[in-house]
N, C-alpha and C positions, 0 to 999 in steps of 0.2 A: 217413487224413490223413498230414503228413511225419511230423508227432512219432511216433506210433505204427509208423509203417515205419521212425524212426529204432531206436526204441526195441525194435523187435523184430531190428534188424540189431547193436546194440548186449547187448540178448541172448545172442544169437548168441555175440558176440566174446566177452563175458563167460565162456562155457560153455567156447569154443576155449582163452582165453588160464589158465583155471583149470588147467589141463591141459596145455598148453604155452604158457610166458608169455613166450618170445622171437619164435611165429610170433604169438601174439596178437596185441603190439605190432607187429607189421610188417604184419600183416593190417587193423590199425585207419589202419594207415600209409598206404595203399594203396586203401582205399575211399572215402578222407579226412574219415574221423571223425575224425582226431587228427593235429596236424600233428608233423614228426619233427622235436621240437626239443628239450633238457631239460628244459625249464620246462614247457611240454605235456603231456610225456610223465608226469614227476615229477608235476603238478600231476591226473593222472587216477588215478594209483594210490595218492595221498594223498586222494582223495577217495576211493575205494575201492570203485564204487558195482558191486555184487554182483559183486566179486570176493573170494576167499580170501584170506588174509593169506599162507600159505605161499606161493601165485603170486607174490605181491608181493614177499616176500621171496627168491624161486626169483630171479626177475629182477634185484633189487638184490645179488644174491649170483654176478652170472656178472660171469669178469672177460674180457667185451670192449673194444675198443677205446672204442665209442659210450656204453657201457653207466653210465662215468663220471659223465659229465655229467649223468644223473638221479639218480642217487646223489646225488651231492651237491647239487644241486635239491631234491631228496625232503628230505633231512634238515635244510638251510634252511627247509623250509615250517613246520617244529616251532617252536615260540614257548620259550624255554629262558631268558628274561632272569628273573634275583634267582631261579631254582631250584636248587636244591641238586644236588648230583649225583645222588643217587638218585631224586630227583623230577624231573629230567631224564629221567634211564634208564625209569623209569617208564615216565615216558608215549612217550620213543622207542620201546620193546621195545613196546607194546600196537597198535602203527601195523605193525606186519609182523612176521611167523615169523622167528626169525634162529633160520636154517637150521643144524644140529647138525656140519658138516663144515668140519674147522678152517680150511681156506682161505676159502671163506663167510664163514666168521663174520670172520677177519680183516679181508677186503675191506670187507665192510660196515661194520664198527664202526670203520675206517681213518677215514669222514667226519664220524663225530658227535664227538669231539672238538675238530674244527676249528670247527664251529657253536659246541660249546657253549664254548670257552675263547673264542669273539668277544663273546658273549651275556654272560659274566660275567668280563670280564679279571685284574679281582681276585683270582678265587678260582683260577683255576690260571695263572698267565702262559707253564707250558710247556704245549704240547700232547700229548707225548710223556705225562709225567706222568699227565694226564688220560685219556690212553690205557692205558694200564697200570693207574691205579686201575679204572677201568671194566671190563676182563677182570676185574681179580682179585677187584670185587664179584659180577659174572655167575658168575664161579668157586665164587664163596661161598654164592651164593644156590643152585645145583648141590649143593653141599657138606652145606648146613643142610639142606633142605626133599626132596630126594633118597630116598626109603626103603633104597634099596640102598645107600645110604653110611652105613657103620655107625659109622665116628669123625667124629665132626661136631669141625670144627674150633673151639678157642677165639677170644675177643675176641683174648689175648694174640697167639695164633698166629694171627690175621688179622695183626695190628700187624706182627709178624717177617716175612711174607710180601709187605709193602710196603717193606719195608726200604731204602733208599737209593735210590728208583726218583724222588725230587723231585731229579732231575740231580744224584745223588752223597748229595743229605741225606736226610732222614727226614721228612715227613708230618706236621702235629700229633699227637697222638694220641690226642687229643679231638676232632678229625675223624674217623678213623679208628674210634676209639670207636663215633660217633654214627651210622656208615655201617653197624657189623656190630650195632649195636643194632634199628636200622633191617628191614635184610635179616633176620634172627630174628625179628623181631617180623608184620612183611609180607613174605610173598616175593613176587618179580615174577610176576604177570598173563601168561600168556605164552598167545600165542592158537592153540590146538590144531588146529582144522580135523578135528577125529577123528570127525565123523560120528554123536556122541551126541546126535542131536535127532530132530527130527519127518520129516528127510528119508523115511525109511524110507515114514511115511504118503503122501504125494506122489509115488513112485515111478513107478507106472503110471498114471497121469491117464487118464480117459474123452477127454476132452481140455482142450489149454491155449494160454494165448497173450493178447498184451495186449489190453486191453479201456478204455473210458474211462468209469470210475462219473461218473455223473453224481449234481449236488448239488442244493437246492433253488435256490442261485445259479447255475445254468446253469453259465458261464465260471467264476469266482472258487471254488464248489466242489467243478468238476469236474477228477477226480485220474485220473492214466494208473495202472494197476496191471497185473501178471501176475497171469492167472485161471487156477486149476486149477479141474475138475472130477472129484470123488473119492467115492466112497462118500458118495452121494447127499448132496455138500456142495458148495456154488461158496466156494472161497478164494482171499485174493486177495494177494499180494505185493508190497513194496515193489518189488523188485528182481528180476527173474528169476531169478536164485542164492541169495535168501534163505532161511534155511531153516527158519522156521518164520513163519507166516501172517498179515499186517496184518491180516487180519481171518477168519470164518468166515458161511457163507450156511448153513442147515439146509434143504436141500429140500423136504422132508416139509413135505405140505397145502398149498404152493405151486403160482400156475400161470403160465403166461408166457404174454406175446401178442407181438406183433409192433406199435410204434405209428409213427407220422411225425410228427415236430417239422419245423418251417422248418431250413434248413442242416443238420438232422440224423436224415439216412435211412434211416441204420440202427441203429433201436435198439429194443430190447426190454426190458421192464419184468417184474419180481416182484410178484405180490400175493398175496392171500390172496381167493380168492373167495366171493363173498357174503357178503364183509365186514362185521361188525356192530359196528364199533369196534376190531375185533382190529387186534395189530403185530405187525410180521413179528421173529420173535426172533432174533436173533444174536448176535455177538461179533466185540468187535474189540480192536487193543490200543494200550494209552494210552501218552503219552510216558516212563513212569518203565519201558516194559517189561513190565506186567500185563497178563493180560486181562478184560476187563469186558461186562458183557451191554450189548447195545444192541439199539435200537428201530426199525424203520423202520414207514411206511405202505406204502409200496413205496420196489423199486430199479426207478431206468432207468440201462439199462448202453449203450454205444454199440457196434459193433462198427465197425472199418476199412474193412469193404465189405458189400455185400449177401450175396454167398455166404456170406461170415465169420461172420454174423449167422445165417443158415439151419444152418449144421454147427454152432452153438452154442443155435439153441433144441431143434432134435430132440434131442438125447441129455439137455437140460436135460428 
């Protein structure tokens, strides 16, 4: 179907653009999955759907000409009205890698105080200001939570290090207070991209590629997923780049067949044969993040085309 050829071309880009995220966007430019505008562009890597934060941030962190204009898109799309600064930052910093080389980081962090001093005019009316407390809390949180930093800086000496940066005056200091109380007490979420997960199991797939689980609602709960096939397990992902598994199939004592639905030709089914009330055991995972056992009588899965469906029952 288109979705699934979309979906597997979007794939694709996803894998490209992780890995170089200036031909990605120009590749998604070009095939016109994505039109080249800021708002477009901003609006797909805010969405983020199976790409790495460090891409995202690799991209928001080049200073091209074009490159602007999503920049400051991207960090519009963040909702910042009545948050505090740190609860800004927050949730800015968890939305992309802000990349560790100081020109990077400058570029990028140039547009979030213009969002946020529009978002809350009261609390900073300079933006300069806003800018300078923002490094020097990112500094801080470096500073505090750091193991290789062995003098951890005091409240005091936060206070001194903001010193006349409110255009000539000084900060309350009970703001300031409340920002290095803040930062010690939580540091910032910063999203790693380092490869501590389940990638490793997934590696060499028997094979993979998108698939359409089908639900006992036909349309309404049937979901497009990336299927791998692994150490006699089908699992299945939200997202191509995801890196650990929406759900897990256990092969063992399963058998497949080949069936025909009206509109839907190629699909094939999991059961358990000579079923005597038995369910098919699996796992999948629930919105808060867990995984939980689940039930099936059987899956029908769809494939894309007839071959596609043939190269996925043989090795199943």
């Amino acid at each position: 179907s288109k979705t699934l050829q979309r979906n597997q071309k979007m794939g694709m880009v996803s894998k490209k653009l992780n890995t170089d995220s200036q031909n990605g966007i120009q590749f998604l430019v070009e095939n016109k999955l994505l039109q080249h505008t800021a708002k477009d562009i901003a609006h797909f890597l805010y969405k983020g759907e199976g790409l790495n934060k460090t891409a995202i941030g690799d991209y928001l962190g080049k200073r091209e000409e074009f490159n602007i204009g999503p920049l400051h898109a991207f960090v519009d799309l963040h909702e910042f009205i009545d948050l505090k600064l740190v609860q800004a930052l927050r949730r800015f910093l968890w939305s992309f890698r802000l990349l560790g080389k100081a020109q990077k980081m400058d570029w990028t962090m140039e547009a979030f105080p213009q969002c946020c001093c529009l978002c809350n005019p009261s609390v900073f009316p300079c933006t300069d200001t806003c800018y300078i407390l923002s490094f020097t809390v990112i500094t801080l949180n470096t500073s505090l939570h750091n193991p290789n930093v062995r003098d951890k800086p005091s409240a005091k000496c936060f206070i001194m290090m903001n010193h006349g940066i409110d255009d000539g005056g000084d900060l309350p200091k009970d703001l300031l207070g409340n920002l290095y109380e803040s930062i010690r007490s939580e540091p910032f979420k910063i999203p790693e991209d380092n490869g501590n997960d389940l990638t490793h199991t997934f590696f060499n797939p028997n094979r993979e590629g998108w698939l359409l689980k089908l639900g006992c609602g036909w349309v309404k709960m049937s979901k497009c997923h990336w299927f791998i096939l692994t150490n006699n397990c089908l699992c299945y992902f939200k997202y191509m780049t995801d890196k650990e598994p929406w759900g897990i199939i256990p092969l063992e004592n399963l058998s497949i067949h080949k069936v025909k639905y009206p509109q839907k030709l190629h699909c094939f089914e999991l059961y358990i044969p000579n079923n005597k009330g038995q369910l098919i055991r699996a796992c999948k995972t629930e919105a808060d993040g867990h995984m939980v056992e689940w039930y099936h009588i059987i899956y029908r899965i769809l494939a894309p085309a007839c071959d596609q469906k043939d190269k996925w029952i043989k090795p199943i």
